[in-house]
PDB file of N, CA, C and O in Angstrom:
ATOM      1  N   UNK A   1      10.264 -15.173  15.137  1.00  0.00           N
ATOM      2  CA  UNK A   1       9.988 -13.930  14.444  1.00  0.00           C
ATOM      3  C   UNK A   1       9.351 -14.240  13.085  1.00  0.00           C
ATOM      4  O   UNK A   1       9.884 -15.159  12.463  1.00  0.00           O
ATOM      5  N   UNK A   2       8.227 -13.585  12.477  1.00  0.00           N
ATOM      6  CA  UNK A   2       7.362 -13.986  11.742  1.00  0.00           C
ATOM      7  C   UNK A   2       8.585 -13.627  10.385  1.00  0.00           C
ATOM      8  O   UNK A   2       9.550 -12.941  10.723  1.00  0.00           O
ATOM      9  N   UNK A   3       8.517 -14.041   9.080  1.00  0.00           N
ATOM     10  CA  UNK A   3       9.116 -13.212   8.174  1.00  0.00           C
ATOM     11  C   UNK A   3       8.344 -12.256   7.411  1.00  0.00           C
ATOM     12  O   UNK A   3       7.115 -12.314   7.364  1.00  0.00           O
ATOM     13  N   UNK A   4       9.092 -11.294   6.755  1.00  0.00           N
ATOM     14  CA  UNK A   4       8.875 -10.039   6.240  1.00  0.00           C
ATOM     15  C   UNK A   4       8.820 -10.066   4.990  1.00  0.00           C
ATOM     16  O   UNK A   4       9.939 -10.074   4.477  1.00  0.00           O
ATOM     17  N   UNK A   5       7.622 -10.091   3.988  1.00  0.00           N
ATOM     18  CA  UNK A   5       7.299 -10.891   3.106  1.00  0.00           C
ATOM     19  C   UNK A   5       7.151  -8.960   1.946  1.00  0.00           C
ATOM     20  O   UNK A   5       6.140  -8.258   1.967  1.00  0.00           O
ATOM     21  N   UNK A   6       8.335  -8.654   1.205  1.00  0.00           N
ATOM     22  CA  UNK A   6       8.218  -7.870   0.071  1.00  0.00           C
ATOM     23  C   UNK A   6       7.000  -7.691  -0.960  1.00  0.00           C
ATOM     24  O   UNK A   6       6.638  -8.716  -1.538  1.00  0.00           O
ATOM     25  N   UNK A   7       6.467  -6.731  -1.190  1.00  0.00           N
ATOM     26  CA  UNK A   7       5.316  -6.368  -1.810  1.00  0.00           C
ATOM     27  C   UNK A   7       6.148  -6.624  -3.163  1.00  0.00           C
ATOM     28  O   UNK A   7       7.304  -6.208  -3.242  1.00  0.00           O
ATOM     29  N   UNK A   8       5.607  -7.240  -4.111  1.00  0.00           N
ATOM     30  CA  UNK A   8       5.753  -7.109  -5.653  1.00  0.00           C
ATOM     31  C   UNK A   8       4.936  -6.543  -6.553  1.00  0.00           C
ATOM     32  O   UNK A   8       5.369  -6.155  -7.639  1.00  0.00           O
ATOM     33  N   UNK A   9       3.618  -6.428  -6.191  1.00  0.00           N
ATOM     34  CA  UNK A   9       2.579  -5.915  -7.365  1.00  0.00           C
ATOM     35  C   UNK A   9       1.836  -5.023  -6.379  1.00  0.00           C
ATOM     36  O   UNK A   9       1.481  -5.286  -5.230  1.00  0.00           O
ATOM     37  N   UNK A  10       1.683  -3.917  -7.085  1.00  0.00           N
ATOM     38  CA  UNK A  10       0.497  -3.117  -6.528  1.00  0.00           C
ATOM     39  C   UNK A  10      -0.484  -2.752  -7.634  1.00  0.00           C
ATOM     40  O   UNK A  10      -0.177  -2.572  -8.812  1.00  0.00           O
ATOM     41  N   UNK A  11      -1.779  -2.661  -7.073  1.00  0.00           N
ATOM     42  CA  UNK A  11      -3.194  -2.302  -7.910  1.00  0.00           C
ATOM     43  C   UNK A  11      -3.405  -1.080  -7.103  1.00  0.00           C
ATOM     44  O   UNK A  11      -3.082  -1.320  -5.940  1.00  0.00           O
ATOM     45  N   UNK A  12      -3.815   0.126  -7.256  1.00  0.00           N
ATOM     46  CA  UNK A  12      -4.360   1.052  -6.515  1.00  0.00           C
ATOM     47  C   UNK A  12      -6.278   0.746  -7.284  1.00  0.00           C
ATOM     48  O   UNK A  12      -6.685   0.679  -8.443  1.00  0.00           O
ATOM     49  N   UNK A  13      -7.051   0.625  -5.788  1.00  0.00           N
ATOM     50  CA  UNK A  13      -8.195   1.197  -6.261  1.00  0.00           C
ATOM     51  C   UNK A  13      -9.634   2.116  -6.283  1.00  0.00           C
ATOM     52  O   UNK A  13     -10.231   2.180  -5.209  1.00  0.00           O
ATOM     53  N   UNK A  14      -9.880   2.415  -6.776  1.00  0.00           N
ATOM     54  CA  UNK A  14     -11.471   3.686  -6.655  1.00  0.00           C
ATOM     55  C   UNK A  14     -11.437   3.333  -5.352  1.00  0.00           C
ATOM     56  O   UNK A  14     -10.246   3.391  -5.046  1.00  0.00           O
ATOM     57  N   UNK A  15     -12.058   3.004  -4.425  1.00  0.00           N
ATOM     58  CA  UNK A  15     -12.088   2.942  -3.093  1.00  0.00           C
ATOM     59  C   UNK A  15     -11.157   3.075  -1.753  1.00  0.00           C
ATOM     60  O   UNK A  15     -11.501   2.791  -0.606  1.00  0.00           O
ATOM     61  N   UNK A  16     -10.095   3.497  -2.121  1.00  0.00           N
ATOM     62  CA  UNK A  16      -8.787   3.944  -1.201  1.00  0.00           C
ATOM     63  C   UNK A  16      -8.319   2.848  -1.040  1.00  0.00           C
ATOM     64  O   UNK A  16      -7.718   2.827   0.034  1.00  0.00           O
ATOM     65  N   UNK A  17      -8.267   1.614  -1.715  1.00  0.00           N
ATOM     66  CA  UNK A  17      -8.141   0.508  -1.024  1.00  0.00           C
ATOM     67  C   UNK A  17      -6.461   0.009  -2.262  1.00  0.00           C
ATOM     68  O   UNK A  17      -6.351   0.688  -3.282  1.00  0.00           O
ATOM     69  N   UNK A  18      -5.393  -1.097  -2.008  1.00  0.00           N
ATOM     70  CA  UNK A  18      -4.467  -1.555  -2.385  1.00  0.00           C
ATOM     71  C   UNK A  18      -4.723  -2.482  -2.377  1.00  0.00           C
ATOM     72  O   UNK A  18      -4.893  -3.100  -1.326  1.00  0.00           O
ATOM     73  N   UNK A  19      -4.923  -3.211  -4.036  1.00  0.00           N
ATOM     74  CA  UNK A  19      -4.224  -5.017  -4.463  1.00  0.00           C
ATOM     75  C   UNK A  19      -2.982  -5.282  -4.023  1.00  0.00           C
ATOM     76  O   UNK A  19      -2.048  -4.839  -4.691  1.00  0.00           O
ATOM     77  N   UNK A  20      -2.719  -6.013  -2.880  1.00  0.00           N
ATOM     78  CA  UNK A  20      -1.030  -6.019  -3.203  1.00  0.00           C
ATOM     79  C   UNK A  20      -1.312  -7.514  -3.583  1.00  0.00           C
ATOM     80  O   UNK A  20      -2.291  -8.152  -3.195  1.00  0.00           O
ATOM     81  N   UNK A  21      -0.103  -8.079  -4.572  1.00  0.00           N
ATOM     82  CA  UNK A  21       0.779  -9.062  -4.617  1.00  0.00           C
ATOM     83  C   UNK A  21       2.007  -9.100  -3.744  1.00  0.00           C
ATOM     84  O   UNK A  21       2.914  -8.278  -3.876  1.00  0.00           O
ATOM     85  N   UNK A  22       2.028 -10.471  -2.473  1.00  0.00           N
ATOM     86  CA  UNK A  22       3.773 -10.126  -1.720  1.00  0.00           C
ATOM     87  C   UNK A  22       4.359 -11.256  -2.359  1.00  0.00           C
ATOM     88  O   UNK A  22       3.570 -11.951  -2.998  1.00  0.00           O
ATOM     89  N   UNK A  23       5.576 -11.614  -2.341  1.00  0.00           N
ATOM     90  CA  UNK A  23       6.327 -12.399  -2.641  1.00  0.00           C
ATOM     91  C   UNK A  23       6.324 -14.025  -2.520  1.00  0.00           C
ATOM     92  O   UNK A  23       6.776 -14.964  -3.176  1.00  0.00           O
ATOM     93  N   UNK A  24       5.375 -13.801  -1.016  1.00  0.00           N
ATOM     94  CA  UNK A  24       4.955 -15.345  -1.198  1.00  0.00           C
ATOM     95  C   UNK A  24       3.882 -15.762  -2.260  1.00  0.00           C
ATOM     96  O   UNK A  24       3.629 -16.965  -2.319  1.00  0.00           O
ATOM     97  N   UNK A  25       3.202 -14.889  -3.132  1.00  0.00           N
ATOM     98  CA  UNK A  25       2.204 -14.730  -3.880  1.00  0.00           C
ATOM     99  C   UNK A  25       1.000 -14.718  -3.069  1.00  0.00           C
ATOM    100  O   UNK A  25       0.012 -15.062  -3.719  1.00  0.00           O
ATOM    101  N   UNK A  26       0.805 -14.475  -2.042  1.00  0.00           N
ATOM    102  CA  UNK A  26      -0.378 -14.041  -1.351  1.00  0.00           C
ATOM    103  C   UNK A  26      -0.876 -12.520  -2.150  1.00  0.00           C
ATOM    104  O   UNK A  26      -0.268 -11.474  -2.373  1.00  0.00           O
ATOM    105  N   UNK A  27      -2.144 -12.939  -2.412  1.00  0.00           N
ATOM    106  CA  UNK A  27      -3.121 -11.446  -2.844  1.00  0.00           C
ATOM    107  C   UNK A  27      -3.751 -11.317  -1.404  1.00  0.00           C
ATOM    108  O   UNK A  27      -4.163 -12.171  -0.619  1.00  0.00           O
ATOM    109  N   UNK A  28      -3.669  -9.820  -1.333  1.00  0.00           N
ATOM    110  CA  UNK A  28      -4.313  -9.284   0.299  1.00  0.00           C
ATOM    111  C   UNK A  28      -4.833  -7.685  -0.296  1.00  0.00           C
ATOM    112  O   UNK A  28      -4.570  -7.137  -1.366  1.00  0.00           O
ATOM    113  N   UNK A  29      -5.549  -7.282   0.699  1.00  0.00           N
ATOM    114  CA  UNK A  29      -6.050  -6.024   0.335  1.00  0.00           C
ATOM    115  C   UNK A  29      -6.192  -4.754   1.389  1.00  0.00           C
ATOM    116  O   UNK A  29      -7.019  -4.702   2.300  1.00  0.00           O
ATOM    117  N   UNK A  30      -5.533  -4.077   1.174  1.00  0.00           N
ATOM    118  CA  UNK A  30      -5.231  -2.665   2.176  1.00  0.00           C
ATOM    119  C   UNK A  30      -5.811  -1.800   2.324  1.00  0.00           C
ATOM    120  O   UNK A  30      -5.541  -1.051   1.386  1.00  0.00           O
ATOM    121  N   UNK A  31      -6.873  -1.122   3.277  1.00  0.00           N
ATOM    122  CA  UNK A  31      -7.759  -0.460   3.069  1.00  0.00           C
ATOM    123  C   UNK A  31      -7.143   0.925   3.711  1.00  0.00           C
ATOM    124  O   UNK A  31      -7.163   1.209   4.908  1.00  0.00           O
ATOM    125  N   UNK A  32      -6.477   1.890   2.431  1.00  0.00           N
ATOM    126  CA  UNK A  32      -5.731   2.966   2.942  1.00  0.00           C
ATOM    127  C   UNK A  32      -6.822   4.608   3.993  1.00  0.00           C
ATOM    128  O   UNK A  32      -6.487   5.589   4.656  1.00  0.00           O
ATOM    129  N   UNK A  33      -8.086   4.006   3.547  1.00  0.00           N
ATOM    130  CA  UNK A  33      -8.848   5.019   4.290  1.00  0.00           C
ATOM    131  C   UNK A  33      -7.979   5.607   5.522  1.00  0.00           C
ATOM    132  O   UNK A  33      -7.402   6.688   5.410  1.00  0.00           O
ATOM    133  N   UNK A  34      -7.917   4.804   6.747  1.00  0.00           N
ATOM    134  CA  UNK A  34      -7.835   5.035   8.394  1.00  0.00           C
ATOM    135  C   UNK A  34      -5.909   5.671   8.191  1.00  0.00           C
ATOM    136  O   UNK A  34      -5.213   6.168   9.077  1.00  0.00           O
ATOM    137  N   UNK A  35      -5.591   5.448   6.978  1.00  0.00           N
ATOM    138  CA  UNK A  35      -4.435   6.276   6.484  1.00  0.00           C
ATOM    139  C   UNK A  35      -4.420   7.950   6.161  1.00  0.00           C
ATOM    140  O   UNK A  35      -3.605   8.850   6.363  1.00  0.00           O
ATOM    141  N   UNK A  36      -5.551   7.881   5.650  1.00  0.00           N
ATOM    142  CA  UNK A  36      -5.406   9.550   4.540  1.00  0.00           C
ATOM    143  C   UNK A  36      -5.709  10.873   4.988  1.00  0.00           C
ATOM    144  O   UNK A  36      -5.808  11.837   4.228  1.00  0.00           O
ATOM    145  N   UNK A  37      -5.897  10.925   6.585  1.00  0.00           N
ATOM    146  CA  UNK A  37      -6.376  11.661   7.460  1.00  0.00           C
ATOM    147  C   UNK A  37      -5.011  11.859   7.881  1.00  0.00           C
ATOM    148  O   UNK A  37      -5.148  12.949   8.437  1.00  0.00           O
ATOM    149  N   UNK A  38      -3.345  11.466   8.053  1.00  0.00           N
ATOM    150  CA  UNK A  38      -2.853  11.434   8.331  1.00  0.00           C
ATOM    151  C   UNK A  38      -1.527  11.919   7.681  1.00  0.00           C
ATOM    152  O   UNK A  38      -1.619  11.923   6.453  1.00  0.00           O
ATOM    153  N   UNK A  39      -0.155  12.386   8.216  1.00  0.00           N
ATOM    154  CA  UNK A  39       0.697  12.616   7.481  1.00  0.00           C
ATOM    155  C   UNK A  39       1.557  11.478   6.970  1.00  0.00           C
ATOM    156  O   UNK A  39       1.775  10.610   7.815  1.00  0.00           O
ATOM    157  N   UNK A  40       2.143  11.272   5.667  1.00  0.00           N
ATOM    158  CA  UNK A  40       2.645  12.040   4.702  1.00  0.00           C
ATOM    159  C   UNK A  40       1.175  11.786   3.708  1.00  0.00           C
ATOM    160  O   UNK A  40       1.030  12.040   2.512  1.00  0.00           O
ATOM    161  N   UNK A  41       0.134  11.166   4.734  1.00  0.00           N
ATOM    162  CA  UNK A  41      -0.955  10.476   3.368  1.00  0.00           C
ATOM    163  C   UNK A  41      -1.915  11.582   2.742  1.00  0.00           C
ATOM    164  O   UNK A  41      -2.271  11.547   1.564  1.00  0.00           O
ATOM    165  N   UNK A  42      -2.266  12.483   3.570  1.00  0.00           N
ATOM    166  CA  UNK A  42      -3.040  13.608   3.440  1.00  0.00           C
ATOM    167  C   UNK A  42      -2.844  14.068   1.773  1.00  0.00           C
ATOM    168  O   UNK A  42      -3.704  14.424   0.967  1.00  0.00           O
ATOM    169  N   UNK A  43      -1.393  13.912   1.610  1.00  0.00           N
ATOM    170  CA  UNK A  43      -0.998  14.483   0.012  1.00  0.00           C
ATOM    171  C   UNK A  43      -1.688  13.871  -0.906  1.00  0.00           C
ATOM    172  O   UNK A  43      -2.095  14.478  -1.897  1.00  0.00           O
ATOM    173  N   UNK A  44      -1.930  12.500  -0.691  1.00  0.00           N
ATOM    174  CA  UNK A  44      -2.471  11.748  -1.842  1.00  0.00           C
ATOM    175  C   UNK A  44      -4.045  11.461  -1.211  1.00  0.00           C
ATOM    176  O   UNK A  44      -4.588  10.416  -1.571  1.00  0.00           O
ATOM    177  N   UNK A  45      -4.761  12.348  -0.304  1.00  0.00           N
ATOM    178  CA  UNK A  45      -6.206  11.648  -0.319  1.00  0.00           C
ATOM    179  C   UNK A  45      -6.721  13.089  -1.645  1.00  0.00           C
ATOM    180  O   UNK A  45      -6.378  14.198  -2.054  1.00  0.00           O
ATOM    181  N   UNK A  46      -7.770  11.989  -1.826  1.00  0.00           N
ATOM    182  CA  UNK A  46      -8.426  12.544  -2.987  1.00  0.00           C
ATOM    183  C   UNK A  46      -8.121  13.509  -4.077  1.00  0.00           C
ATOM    184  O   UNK A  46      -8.591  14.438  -4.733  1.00  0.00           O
ATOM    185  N   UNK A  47      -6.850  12.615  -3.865  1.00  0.00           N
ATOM    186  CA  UNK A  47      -5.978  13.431  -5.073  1.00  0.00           C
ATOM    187  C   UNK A  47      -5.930  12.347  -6.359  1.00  0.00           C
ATOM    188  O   UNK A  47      -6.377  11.211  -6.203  1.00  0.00           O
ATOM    189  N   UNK A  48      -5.369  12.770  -7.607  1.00  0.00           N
ATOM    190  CA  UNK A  48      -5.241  11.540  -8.326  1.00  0.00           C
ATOM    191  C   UNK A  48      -3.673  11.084  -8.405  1.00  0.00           C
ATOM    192  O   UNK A  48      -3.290  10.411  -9.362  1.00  0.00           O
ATOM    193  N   UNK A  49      -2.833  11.455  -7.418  1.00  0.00           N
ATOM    194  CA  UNK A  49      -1.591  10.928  -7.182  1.00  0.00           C
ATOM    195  C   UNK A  49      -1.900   9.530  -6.278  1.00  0.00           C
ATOM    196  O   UNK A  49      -1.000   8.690  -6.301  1.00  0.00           O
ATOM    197  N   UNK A  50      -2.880   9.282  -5.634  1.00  0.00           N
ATOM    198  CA  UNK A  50      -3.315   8.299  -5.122  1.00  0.00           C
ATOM    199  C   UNK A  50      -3.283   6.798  -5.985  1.00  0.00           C
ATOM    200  O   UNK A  50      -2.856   5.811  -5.387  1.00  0.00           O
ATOM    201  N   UNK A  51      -3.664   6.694  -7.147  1.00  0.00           N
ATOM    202  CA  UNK A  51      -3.595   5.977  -8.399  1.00  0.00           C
ATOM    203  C   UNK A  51      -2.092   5.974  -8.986  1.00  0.00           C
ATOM    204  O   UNK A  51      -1.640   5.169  -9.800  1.00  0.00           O
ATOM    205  N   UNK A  52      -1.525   6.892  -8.480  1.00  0.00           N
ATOM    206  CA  UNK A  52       0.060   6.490  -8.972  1.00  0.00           C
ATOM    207  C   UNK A  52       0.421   5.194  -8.307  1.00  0.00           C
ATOM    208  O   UNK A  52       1.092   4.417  -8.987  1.00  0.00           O
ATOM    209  N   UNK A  53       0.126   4.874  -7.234  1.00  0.00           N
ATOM    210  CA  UNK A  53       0.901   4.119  -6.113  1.00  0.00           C
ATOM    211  C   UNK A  53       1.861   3.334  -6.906  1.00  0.00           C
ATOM    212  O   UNK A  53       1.560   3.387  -8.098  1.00  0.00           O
ATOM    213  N   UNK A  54       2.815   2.687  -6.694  1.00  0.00           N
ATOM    214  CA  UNK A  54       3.948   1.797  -7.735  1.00  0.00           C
ATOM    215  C   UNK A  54       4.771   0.837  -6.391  1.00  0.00           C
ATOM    216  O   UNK A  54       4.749   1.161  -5.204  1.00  0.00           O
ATOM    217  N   UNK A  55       5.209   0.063  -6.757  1.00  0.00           N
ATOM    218  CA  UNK A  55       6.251  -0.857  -6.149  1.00  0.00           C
ATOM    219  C   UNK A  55       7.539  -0.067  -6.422  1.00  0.00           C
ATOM    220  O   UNK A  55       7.787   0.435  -7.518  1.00  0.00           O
ATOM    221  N   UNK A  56       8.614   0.033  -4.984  1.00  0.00           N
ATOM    222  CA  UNK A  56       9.713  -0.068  -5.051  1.00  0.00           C
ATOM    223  C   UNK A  56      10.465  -0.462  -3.665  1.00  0.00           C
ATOM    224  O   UNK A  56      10.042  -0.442  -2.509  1.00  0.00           O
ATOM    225  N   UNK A  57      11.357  -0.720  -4.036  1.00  0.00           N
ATOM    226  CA  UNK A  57      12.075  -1.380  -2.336  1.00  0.00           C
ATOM    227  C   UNK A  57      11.526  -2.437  -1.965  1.00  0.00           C
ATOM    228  O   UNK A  57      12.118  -3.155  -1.158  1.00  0.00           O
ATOM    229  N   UNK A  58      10.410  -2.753  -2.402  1.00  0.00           N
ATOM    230  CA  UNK A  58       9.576  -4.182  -1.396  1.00  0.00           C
ATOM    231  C   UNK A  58       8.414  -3.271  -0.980  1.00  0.00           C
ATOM    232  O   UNK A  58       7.448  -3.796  -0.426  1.00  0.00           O
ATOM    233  N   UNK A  59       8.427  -2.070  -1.181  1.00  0.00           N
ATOM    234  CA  UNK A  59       7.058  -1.537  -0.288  1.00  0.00           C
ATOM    235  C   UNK A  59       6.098  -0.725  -1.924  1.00  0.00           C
ATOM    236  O   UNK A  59       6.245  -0.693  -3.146  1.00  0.00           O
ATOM    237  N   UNK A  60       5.121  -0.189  -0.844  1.00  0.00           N
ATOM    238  CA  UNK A  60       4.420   1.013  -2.340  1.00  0.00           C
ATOM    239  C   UNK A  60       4.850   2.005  -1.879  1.00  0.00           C
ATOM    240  O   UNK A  60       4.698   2.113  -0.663  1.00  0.00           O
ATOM    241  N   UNK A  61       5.465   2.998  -2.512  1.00  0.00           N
ATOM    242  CA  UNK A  61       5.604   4.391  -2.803  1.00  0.00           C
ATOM    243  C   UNK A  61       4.485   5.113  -3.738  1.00  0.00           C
ATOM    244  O   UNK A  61       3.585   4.597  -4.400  1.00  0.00           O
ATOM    245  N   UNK A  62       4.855   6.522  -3.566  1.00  0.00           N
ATOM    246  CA  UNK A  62       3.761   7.784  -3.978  1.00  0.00           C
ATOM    247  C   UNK A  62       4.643   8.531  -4.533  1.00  0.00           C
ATOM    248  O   UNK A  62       5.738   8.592  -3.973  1.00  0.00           O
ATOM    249  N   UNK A  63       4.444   9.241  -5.674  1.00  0.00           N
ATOM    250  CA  UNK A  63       5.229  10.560  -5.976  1.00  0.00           C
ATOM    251  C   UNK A  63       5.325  11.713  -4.263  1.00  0.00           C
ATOM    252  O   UNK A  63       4.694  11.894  -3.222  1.00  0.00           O
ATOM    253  N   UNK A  64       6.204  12.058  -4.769  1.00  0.00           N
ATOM    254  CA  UNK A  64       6.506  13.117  -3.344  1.00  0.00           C
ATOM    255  C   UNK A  64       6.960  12.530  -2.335  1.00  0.00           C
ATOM    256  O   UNK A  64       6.856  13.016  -1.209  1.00  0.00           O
ATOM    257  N   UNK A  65       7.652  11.162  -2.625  1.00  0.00           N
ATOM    258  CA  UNK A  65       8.805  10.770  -1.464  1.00  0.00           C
ATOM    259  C   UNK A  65       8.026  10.042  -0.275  1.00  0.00           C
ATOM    260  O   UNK A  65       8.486  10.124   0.864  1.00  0.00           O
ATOM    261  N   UNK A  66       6.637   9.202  -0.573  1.00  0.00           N
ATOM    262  CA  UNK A  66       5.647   9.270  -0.156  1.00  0.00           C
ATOM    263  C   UNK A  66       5.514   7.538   0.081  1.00  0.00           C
ATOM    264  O   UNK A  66       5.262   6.853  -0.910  1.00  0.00           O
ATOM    265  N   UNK A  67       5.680   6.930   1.318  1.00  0.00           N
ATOM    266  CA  UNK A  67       5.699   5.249   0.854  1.00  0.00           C
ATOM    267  C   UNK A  67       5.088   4.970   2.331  1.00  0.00           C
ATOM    268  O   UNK A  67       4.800   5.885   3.102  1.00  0.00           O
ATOM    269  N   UNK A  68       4.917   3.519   2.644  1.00  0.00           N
ATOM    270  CA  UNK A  68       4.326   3.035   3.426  1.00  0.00           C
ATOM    271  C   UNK A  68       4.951   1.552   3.724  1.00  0.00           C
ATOM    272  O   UNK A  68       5.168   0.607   2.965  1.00  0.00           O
ATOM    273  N   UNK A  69       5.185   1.745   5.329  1.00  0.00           N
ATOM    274  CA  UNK A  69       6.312   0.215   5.897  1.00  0.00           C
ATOM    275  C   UNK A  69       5.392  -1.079   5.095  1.00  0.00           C
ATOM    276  O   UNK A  69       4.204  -1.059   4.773  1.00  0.00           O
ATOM    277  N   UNK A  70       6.431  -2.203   4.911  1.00  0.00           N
ATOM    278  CA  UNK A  70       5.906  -3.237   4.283  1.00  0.00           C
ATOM    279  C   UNK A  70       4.756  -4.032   5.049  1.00  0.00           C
ATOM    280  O   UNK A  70       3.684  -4.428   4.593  1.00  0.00           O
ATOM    281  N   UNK A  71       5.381  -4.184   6.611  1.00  0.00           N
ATOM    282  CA  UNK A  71       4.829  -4.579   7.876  1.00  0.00           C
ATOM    283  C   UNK A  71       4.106  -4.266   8.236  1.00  0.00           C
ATOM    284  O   UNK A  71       3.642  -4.937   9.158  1.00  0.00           O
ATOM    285  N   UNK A  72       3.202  -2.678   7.740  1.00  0.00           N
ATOM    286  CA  UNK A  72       1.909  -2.118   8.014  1.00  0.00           C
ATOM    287  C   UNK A  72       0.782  -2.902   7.037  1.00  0.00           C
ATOM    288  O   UNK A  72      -0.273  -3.476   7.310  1.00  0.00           O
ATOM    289  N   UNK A  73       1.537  -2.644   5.693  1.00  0.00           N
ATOM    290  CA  UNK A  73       0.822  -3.778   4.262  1.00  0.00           C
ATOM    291  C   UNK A  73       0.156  -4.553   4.970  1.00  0.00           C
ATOM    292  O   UNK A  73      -0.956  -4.414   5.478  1.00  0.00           O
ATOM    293  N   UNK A  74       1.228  -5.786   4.999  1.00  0.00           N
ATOM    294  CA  UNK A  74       1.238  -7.425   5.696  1.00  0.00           C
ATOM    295  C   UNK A  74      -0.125  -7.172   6.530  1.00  0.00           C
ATOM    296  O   UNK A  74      -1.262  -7.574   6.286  1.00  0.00           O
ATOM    297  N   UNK A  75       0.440  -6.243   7.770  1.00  0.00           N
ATOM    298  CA  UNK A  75      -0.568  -6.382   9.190  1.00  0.00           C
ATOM    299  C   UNK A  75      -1.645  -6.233   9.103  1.00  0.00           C
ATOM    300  O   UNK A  75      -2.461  -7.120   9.349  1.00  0.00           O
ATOM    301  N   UNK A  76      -1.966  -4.962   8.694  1.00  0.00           N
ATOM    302  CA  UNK A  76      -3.552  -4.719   8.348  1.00  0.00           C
ATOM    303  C   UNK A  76      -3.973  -4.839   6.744  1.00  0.00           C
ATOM    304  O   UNK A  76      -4.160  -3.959   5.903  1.00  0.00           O
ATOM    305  N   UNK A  77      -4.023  -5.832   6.688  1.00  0.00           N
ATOM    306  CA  UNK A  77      -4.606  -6.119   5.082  1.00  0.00           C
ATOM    307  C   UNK A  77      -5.227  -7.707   5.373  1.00  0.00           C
ATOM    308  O   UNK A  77      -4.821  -8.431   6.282  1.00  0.00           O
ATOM    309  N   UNK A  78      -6.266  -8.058   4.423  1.00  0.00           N
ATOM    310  CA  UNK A  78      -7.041  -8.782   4.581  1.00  0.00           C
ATOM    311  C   UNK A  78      -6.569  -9.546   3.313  1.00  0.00           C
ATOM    312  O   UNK A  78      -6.400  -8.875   2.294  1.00  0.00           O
ATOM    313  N   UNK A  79      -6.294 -11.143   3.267  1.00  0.00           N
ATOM    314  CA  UNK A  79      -6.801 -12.111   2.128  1.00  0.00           C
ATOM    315  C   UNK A  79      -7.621 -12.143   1.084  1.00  0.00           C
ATOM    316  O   UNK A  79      -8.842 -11.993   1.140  1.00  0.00           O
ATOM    317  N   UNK A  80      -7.000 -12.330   0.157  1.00  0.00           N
ATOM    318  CA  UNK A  80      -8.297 -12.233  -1.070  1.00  0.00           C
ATOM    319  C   UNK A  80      -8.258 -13.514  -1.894  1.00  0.00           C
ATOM    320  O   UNK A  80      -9.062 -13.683  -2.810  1.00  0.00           O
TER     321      UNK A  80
END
């Protein structure tokens, strides 16, 4: 079983896209687009609550109770 590596830093940026920092210190990058068409994300597309994004739990959260599995991060995010 692969391990489950906690988000520590988040960057939100102009392009729908997430800096994360995870714990192993891997920088990767999340391209929330194929997200914001979708629920709970719809709240934050082209909104400027989108730029809130913040670290908590190991994952990113949104104002409005609004977060995303760590394991989605990890999976679809690319190396930087």
């Amino acid at each position: 079983m692969e391990k489950l590596f906690d988000v520590v830093s988040v960057e939100p940026r102009d392009d729908n896209s997430l800096l994360l920092v995870f714990e192993n210190q891997e920088k990767r990058r999340f391209d929330m687009t194929p997200f914001l068409s979708k629920k709970p994300f719809v709240k934050i597309n082209n909104s400027p609550l989108f730029m809130k994004a913040k670290v908590a739990y190991g994952t990113v959260v949104w104002p409005g109770n609004i977060d995303i599995a760590p394991e989605t991060l990890w999976d679809c995010s690319q190396p930087v």
